[in-house]
C-alpha positions in Angstrom: 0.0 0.0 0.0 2.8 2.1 0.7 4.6 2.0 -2.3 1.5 2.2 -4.5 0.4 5.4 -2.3 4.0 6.7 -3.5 3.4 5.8 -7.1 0.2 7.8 -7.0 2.0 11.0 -5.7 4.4 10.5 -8.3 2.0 10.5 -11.1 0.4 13.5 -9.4 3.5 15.0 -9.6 4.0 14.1 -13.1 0.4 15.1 -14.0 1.1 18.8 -12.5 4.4 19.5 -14.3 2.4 18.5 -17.3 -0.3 20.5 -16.9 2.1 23.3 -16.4 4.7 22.8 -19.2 2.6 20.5 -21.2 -0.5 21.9 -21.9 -0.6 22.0 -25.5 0.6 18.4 -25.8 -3.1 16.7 -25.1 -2.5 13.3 -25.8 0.5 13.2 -23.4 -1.5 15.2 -21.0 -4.6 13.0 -21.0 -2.2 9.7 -20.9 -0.8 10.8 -18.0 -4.6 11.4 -16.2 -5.5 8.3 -17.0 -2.3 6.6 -15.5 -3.4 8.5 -12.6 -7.3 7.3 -12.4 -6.1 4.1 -12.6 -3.5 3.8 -9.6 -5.8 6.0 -7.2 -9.1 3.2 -8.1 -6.7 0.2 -8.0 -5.9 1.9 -4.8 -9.1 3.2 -2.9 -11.5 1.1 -4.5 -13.6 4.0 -5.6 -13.9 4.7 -9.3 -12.5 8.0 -10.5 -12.1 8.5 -14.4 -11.5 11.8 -15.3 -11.6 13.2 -12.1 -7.1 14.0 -12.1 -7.7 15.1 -15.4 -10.4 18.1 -14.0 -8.4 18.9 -11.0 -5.2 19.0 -13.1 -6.8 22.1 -15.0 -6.3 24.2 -12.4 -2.6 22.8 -11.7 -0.7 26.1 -13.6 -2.6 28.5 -11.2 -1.9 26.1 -7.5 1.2 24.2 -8.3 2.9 26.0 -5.7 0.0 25.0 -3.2 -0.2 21.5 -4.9 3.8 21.0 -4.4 3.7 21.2 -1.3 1.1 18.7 -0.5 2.6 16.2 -2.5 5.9 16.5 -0.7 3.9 17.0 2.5 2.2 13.8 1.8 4.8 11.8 0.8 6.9 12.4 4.6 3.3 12.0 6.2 3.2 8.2 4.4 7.1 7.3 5.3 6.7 8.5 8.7 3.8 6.4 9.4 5.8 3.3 7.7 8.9 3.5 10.1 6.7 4.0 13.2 5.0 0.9 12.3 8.2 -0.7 11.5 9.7 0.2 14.9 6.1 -0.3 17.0 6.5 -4.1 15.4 9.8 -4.7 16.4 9.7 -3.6 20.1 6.4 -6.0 20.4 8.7 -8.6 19.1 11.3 -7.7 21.1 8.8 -7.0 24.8 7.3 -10.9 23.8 10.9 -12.5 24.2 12.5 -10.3 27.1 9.5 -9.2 29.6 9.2 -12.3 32.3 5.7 -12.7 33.7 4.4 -9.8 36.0 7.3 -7.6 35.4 6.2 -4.1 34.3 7.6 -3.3 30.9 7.7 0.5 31.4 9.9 0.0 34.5 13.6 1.5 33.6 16.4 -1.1 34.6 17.5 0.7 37.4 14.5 1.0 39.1 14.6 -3.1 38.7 18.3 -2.9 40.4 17.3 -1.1 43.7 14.7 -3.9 44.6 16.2 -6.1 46.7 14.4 -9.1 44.8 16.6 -9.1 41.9 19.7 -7.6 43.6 20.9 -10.9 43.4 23.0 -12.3 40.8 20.5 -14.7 38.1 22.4 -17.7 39.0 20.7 -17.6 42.4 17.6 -18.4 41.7 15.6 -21.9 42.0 16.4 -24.5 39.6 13.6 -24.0 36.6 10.6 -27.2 37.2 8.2 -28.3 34.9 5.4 -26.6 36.0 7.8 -23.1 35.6 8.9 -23.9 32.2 5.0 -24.5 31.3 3.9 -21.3 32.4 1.7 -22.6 34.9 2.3 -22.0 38.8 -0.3 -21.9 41.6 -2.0 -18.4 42.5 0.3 -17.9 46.1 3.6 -18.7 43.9 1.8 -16.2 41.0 0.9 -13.3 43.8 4.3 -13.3 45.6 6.3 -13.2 42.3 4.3 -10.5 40.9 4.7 -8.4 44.5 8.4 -8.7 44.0 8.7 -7.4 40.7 6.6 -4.6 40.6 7.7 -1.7 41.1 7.4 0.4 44.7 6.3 3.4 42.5 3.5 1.0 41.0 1.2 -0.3 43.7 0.3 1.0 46.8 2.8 1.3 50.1 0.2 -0.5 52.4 0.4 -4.0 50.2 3.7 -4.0 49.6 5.9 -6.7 51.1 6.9 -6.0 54.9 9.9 -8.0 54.5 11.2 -5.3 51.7 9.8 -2.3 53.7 12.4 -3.7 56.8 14.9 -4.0 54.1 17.3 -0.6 54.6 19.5 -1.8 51.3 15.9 -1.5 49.4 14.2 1.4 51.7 17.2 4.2 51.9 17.4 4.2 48.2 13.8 3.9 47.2 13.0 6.7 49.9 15.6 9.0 49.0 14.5 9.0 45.4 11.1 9.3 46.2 11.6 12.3 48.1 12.8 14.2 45.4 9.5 13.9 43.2 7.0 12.6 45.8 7.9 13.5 49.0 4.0 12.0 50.2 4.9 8.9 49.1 8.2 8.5 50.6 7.0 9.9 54.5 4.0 6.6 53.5 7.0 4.8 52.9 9.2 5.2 56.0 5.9 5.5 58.5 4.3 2.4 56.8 7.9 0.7 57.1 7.8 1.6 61.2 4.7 0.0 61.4 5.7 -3.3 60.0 8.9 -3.8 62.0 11.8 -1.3 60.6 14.4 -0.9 63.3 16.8 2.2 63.1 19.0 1.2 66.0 19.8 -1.7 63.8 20.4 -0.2 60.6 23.8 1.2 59.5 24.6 4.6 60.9 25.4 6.2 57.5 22.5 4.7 56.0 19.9 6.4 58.4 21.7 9.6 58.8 21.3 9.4 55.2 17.2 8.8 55.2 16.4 11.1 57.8 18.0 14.3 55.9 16.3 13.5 52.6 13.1 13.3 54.5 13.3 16.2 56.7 14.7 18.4 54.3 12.0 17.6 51.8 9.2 17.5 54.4 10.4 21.3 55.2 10.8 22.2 51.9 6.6 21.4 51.5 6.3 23.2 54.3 5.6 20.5 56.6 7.3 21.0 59.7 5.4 19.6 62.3 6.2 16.3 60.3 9.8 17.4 60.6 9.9 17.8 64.2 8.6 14.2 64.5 11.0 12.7 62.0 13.7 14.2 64.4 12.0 12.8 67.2 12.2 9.4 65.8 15.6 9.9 65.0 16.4 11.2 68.1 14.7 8.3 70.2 15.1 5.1 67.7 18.3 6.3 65.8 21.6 7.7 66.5 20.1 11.0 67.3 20.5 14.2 65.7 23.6 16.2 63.9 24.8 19.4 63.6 24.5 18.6 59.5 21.1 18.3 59.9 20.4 20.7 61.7 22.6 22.6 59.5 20.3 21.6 56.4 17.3 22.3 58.4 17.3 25.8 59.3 19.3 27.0 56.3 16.3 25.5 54.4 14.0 27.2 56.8 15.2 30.3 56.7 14.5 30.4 52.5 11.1 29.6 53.3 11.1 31.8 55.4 9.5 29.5 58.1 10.8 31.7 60.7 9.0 30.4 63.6 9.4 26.7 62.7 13.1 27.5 62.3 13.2 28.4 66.2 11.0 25.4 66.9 13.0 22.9 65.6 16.2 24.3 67.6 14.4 24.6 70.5 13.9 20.8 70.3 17.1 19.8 68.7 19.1 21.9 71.4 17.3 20.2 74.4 20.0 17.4 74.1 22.8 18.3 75.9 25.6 16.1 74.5 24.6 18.2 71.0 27.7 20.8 70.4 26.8 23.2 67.6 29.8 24.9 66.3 28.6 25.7 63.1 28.2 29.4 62.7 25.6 29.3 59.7 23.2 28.0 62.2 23.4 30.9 64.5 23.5 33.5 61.9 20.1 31.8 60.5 18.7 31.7 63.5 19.4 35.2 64.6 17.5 36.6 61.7 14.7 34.0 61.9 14.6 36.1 65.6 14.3 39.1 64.4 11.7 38.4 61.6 9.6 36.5 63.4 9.9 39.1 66.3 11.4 37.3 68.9 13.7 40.2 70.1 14.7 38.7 73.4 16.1 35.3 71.7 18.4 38.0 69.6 21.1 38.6 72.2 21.7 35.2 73.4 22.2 34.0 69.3 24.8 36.5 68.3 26.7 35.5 71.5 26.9 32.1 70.4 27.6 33.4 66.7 30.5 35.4 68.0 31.8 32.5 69.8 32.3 30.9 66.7 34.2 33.2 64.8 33.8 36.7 63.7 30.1 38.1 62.5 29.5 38.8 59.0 28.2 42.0 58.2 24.8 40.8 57.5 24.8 39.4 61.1 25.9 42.8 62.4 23.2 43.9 59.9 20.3 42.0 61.6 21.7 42.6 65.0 21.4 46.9 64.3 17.8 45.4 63.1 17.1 44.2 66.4 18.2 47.6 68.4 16.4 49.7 66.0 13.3 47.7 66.8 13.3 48.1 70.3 14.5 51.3 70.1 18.1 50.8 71.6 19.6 53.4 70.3 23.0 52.8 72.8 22.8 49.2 71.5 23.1 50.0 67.9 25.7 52.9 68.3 27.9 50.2 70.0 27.8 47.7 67.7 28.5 50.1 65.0 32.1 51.4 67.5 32.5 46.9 67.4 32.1 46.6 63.6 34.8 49.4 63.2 37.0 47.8 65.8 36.4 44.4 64.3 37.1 45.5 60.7 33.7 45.0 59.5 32.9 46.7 56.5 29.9 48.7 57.1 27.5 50.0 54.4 24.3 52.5 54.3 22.0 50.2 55.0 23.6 49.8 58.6 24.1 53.5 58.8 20.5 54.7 57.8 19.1 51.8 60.8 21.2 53.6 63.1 20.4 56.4 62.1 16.6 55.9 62.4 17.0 54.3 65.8 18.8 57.4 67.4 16.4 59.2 65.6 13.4 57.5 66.8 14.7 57.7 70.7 14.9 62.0 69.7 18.4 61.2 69.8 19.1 63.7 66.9 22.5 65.3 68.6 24.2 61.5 68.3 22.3 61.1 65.0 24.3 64.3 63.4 27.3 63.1 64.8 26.8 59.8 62.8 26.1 61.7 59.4 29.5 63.3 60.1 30.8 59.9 60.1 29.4 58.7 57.0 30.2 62.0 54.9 34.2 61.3 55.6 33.3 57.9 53.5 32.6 58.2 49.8 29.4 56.6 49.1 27.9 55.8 52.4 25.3 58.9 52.6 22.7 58.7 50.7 19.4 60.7 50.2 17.6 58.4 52.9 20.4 59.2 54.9 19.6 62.8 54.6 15.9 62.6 54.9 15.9 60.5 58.1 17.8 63.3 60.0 15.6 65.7 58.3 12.5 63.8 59.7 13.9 64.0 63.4 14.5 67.6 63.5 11.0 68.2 61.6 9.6 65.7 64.8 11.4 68.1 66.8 10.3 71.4 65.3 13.7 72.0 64.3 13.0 73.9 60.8 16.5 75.4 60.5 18.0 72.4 61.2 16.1 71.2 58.2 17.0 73.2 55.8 20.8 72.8 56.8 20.4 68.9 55.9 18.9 70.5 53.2 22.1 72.7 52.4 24.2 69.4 52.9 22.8 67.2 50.7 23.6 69.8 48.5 26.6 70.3 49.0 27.3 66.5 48.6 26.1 66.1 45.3 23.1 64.0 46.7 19.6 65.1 44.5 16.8 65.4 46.4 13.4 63.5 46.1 10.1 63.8 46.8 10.5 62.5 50.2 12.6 65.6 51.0 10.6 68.2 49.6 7.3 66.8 52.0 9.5 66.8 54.7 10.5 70.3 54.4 7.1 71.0 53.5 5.6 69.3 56.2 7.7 71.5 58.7 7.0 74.8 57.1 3.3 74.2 58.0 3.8 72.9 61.4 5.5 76.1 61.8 2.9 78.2 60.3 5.5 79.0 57.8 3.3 79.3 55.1 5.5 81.7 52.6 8.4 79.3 53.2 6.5 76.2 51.9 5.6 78.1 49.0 9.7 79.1 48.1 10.0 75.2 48.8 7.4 74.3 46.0 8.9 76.9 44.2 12.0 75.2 44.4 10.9 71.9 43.8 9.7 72.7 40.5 12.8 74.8 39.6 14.6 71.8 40.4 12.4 69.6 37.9 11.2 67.2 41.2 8.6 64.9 40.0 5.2 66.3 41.7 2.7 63.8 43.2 -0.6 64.3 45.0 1.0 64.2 48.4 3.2 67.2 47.7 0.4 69.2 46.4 -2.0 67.8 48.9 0.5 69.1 51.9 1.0 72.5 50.4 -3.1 72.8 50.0 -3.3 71.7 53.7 -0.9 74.3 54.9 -2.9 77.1 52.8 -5.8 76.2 54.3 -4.5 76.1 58.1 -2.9 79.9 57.5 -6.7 80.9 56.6 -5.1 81.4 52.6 -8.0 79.6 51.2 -7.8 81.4 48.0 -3.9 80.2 47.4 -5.0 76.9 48.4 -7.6 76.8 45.6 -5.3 78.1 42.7 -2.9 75.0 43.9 -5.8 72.7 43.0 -6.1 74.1 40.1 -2.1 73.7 39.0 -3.0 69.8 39.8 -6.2 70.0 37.6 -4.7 71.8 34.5 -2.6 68.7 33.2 -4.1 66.0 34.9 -0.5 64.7 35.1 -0.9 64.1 39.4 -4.7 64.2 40.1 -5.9 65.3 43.5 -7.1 62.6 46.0 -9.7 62.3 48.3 -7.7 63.7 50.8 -7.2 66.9 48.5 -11.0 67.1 48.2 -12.1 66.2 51.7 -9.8 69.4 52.5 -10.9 72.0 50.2 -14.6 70.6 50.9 -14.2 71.5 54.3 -12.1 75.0 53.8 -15.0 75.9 51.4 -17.4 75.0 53.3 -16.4 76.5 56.7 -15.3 79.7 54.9 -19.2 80.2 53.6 -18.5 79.3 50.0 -21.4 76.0 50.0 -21.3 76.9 46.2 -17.5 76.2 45.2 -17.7 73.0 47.9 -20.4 71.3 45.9 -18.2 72.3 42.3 -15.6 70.2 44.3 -18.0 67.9 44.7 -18.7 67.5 41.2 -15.2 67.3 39.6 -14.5 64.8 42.9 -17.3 62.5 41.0 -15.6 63.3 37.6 -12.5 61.6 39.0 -14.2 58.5 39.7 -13.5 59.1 43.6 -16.1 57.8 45.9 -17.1 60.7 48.5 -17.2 59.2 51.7 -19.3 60.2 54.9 -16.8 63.0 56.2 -17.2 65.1 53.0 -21.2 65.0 53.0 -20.8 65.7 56.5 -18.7 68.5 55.7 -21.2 69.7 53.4 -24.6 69.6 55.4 -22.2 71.6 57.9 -21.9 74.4 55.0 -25.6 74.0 54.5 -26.3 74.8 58.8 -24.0 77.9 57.9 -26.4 79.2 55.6 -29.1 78.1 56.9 -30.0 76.3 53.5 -32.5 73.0 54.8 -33.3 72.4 51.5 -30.2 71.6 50.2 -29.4 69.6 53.1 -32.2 67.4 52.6 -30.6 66.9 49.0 -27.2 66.4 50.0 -28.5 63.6 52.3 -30.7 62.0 49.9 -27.5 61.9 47.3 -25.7 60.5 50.8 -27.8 57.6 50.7 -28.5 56.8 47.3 -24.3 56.8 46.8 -24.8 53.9 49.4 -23.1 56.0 52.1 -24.7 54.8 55.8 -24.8 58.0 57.6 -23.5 58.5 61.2 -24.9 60.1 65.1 -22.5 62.6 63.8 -24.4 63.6 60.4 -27.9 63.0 62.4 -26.3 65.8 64.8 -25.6 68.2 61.6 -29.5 67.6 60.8 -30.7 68.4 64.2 -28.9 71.5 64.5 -29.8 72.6 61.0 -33.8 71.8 62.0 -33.1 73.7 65.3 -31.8 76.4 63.6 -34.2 76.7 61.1 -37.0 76.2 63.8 -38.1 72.8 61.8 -38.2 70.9 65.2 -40.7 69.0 64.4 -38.8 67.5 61.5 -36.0 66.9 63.6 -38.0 64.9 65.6 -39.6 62.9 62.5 -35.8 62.5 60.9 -34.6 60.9 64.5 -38.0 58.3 64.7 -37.7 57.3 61.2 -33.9 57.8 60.0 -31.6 55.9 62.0 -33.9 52.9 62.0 -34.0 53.2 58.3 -30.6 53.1 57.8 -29.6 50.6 60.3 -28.1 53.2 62.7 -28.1 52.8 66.9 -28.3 56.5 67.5 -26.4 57.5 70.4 -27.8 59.1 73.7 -26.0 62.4 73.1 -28.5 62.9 70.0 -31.4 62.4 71.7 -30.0 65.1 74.4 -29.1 67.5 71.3 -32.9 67.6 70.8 -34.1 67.8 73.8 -31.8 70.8 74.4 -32.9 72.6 71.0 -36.7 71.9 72.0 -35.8 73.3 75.7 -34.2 76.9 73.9 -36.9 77.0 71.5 -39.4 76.6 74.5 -40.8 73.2 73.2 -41.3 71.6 76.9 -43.9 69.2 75.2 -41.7 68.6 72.1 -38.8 67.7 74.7 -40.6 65.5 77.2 -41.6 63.9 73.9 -38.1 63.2 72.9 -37.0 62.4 76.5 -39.5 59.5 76.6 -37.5 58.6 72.9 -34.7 58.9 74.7 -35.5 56.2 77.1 -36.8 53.6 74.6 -33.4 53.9 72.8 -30.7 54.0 75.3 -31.6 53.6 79.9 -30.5 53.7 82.1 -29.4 57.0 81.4 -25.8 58.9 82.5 -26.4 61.3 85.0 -24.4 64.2 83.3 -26.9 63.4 80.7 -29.8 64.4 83.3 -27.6 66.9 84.6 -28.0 69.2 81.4 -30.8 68.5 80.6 -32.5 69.6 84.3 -29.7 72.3 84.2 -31.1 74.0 81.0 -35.0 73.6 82.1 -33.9 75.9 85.5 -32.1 78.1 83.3 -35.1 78.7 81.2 -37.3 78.9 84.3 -39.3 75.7 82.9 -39.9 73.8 85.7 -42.8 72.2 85.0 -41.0 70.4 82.4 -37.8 69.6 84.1 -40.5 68.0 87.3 -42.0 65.7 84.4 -38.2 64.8 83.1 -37.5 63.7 86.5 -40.8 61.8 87.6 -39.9 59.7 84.2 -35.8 59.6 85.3 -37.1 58.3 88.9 -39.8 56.1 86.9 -36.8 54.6 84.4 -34.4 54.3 87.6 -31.9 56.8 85.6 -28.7 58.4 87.4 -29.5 61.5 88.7 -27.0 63.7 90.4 -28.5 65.0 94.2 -27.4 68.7 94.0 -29.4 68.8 90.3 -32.3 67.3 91.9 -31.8 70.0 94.4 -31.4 73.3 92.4 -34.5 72.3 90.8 -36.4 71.5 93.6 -35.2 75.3 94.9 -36.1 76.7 92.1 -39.6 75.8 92.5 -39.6 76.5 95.8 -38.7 80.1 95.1 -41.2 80.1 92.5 -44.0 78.8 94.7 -45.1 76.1 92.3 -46.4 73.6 94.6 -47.2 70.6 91.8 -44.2 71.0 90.5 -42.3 71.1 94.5 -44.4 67.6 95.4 -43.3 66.0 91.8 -39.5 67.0 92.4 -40.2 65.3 96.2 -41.8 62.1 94.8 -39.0 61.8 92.5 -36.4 62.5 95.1 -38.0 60.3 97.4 -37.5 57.0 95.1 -33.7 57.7 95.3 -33.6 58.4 99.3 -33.4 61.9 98.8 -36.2 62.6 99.8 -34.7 62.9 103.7 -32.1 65.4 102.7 -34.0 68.1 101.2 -37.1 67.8 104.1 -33.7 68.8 106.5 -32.7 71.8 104.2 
């Protein structure tokens, strides 16, 4: 079939150069067709006359096309012939070699590390009858099968115990499981334990060997707890733990940075005694696995033992600076910078700069200059955090002229400031209220071609607006808005929202408003609240009611604090009775537990405006939502109704206090009880006694 299919592209191919070149030949032409119908129906079975001839007419136009197919075809068919050619021969060759059972995709040194045919061929039983026929009896068939399987091919619980005991068999087999399938090889070893595996007995070497394939591969999945129990069974069964695996171990920690499992595993492995660890990787892994996982006061005791073994690296010295900076030792790091000069240590920035932020952190800033003094006699050291940590001290310390001379140096070193430096010096400006000088420091940034961000801009806005230059403040929003290279923030709006709005200009807050929304930034609670606070300021209820209906359909869940915004607005508009209708309905609505000091804020607004009905009304609201209530919460409220000579009201607030067992103060009890008494109201005297009297006051007053 093959070489007919190859006779048939050849005639194709003849057929297409003559219907290229040898078109005006016709008999030749059609000859050629003919041969070609015949070979492709001798060869498919399927009758085709005249059907080369009528694709060969369109051979000049697609002989490029039709080239390629037949040379495409013709590999296709010769490929397919010598994988059948070499599919044949390994069946042939599987048929003679494979014994019975074996698994013919095993490789042949997987076949070598089973102890079963680790033995030379000579060894085995002299062949019977019943073996040369093929036919044995099923235990004979079972066991022989079991032993040539492969351990990677059937499941560890059914394999034979006898190879699982077997350490020339396990070690290997384990080891090389570890690498791939570190699952299967802890099944391995724990199923070999259960059937009988002793490690005392087995060769030192061998299970030294074992134990650091599986523990290094059971932390390297992150198991540790399985870890600590393989060292446990080494440790109790076997000849105990070394210093190599240790070793292994917390190096491999450490790059997982399993920090606290690192210190776990020590803590176990160092309870031996006998156990000497001289190795000085260990103790530099495990003093940074301190100081990442935190464990500061484990720090001091591990770079003893490092320095007891030989001289600290620099990255030791590194972590150890770490560990002062963190618990803000400034001595501690100072000190071991004076022992990394003394010990030759080469010390670079990074070391420098933690110092530096340490001394600076303990206001240390004197010892911290000192230090930059230091590091400018070294070519290289300083750099620009360098600079701006000392710069952020003094600033901390309300130092500005200090500033400015870090400012000067860096300078003068060559160093290029960064953003970080210009906020700093900005950020001290406007603690100091030095307004015009943050202004000649933006200046300067942008003379110096800095890269502006919204911080920057944002700190210069804030400092505007705290020197009352509102205006200024403004026409910086508008630098940030004219390129929309750095667009402002929230923060940036929240600001100017609240400048406009406490400077009486509602109308430019809710223009912020709407280019806020135009920068995809979600207002948040603060700026609506900011808002209805413009609204009280103008007296605008209206617009408040707006703002809060836009509050909640943005999904915003208002606050006591915009519920107190509202109540004043009411009270100020003399719309108490809405108040009152927002604080029933309102907070429930939205899913709010309004405070006690709202329900007060009523009450007082109803008591100025003279409302005693409207504020016993609230009172009682007062009581469903929060009792027993505070006594400085009685203790306005009663102060205010003597104030405003409406005692009537304040002898019904405390009938329902006494009523609700609320805290109630003596002397307010008292002032109002006086009051009436001086205003000869004698309902109002016997209420205040009543009242009085369920508190065991009553006694105190009938003496005065």
């Amino acid at each position: 079939s093959l070489c007919l299919a190859v006779q048939v592209l050849a005639s194709l191919a003849r057929c297409t150069l003559a219907g290229r070149y040898l078109s005006d030949n016709t008999p030749h032409f059609n000859r050629l067709s003919a041969i070609a119908d015949s070979m492709i129906s001798a060869m498919f079975n399927i009758p085709c006359n005249g059907v080369v001839g009528v694709l060969l007419q369109f051979a000049p136009a697609l002989h490029v096309e039709l080239t390629f197919i037949v040379v495409f075809g013709f590999l296709w068919l010769a490929g397919r012939h010598v994988e059948s050619a070499l599919l044949s021969k390994g069946r042939r060759n599987t048929r003679k070699q494979v014994p019975l059972g074996m698994n013919p995709t095993a490789t042949k040194c997987r076949w070598h590390s089973a102890p079963a045919f680790s033995k030379e061929r000579t060894d085995r039983a002299p062949a019977t009858p019943e073996s040369r026929s093929g036919i044995t009896d099923g235990a004979t068939m079972q066991a022989a099968q079991l032993q040539r399987v492969p351990a990677t091919s059937m499941p560890v619980p059914k394999m034979d115990p006898s190879v699982l005991r077997d350490p020339a068999w396990l070690v290997p087999e384990v080891v090389h499981l570890c690498r791939t399938q570190v699952q299967r090889a802890l099944e391995t070893y724990h199923t070999a334990t259960k059937v009988g595996l002793s490690l005392s007995h087995m060769p030192q070497a061998e299970c030294l060997n074992l134990f650091m394939a599986l523990v290094t591969s059971a932390i390297r999945v992150g198991q540790t707890d399985e870890a600590l129990r393989l060292l446990r069974d080494l440790r109790e069964q076997g000849p105990g733990v070394t210093v190599a695996l240790l070793a292994s171990s917390t190096k491999l920690c450490t790059s997982k940075q399993l920090y606290h499992e690192c210190l776990a595993i020590y803590d176990y492995v160092s309870s031996d005694s006998s156990l000497r660890i001289g190795d000085k990787s260990i103790w530099s892994c495990l003093l940074f696995c301190a100081v990442e996982a935190g464990c500061h006061q484990r720090c001091r005791f591990f770079f003893e033992k490092l320095k007891a073994c030989g001289t600290p690296s620099p990255k030791d010295y590194g972590n150890m600076v770490r560990f002062a900076s963190a618990t803000s030792e400034c001595g501690l790091a100072i000190a071991l910078v004076q022992e990394m000069r003394e010990a030759g240590v080469s010390i670079d920035g990074i070391v420098y700069n933690t110092v530096l932020a340490a001394c600076v952190a303990a206001d240390r800033v004197d010892e911290a200059h000192l230090l930059l003094n230091e590091m400018e006699a070294v070519d290289g050291i300083a750099d620009v955090i360098t600079y701006n940590t000392l710069a952020k001290g003094n600033a901390k310390a309300g130092r500005m002229d200090r500033c400015f001379q870090i400012y000067d140096r860096m300078l003068a070193q060559c160093i290029k400031p960064s953003q970080v430096t210009y906020g700093i010096l900005l950020d001290c400006c406007i603690n100091q209220n030095q307004v015009d000088r943050a202004a000649e420091v933006f200046h300067q940034m942008t003379q110096d071609g800095c890269v502006m961000n919204t911080v920057l801009y944002t700190t210069l806005i804030k400092g505007f607006v705290r020197a009352g230059h509102l205006d200024r403040a403004m026409q910086v929003y508008e630098q940030m808005c004219t390129g929309r290279s750095v667009p402002p923030d929230l923060i940036t709006f929240s600001i100017l929202i609240k400048a406009n709005c406490d400077g009486g200009r509602l109308e430019a807050a809710l223009q912020l408003l709407e280019a806020m929304l135009e920068f995809k930034l979600k207002p948040d609670e603060v700026i609506f609240n900011n808002l209805l606070g413009g609204c009280v300021k103008e007296s605008n209820a209206e617009l408040a009611k707006r703002i809060y209906e836009d509050m909640i359909a943005a999904g915003i869940r208002p606050s006591n604090a915009t519920f107190s915004i509202l109540i004043r607005l009411y009270s100020q508009c003399r719309l108490l009775d809405e108040a009152v209708d927002m604080l029933q309905r309102e907070p429930a609505a939205q899913g709010v537990s309004p405070g006690p000091q709202v329900f007060s804020q009523l009450v007082l607004c109803c008591l100025r405006e003279r409302q005693g009905r409207r504020a016993v009304e609230v009172y009682k609201l007062l009581l469903e939502h929060s009792s027993p209530i505070s006594a400085a919460t009685h203790s306005s409220i009663l102060g205010m109704c003597v104030k405003l000579n409406m005692l009537d009201t304040g002898a019904e607030i405390l009938g329902l206090a006494a009523e609700a067992n609320g805290s109630v103060d003596a002397c307010d009890a008292q002032h109002l009880l006086e009051a009436a008494q001086r205003k000869r109201k004698t309902q109002c005297v016997d209420a205040c006694i009543i009242a009085m009297g369920r508190w065991g006051i009553a006694s105190i007053i009938a003496g005065h």
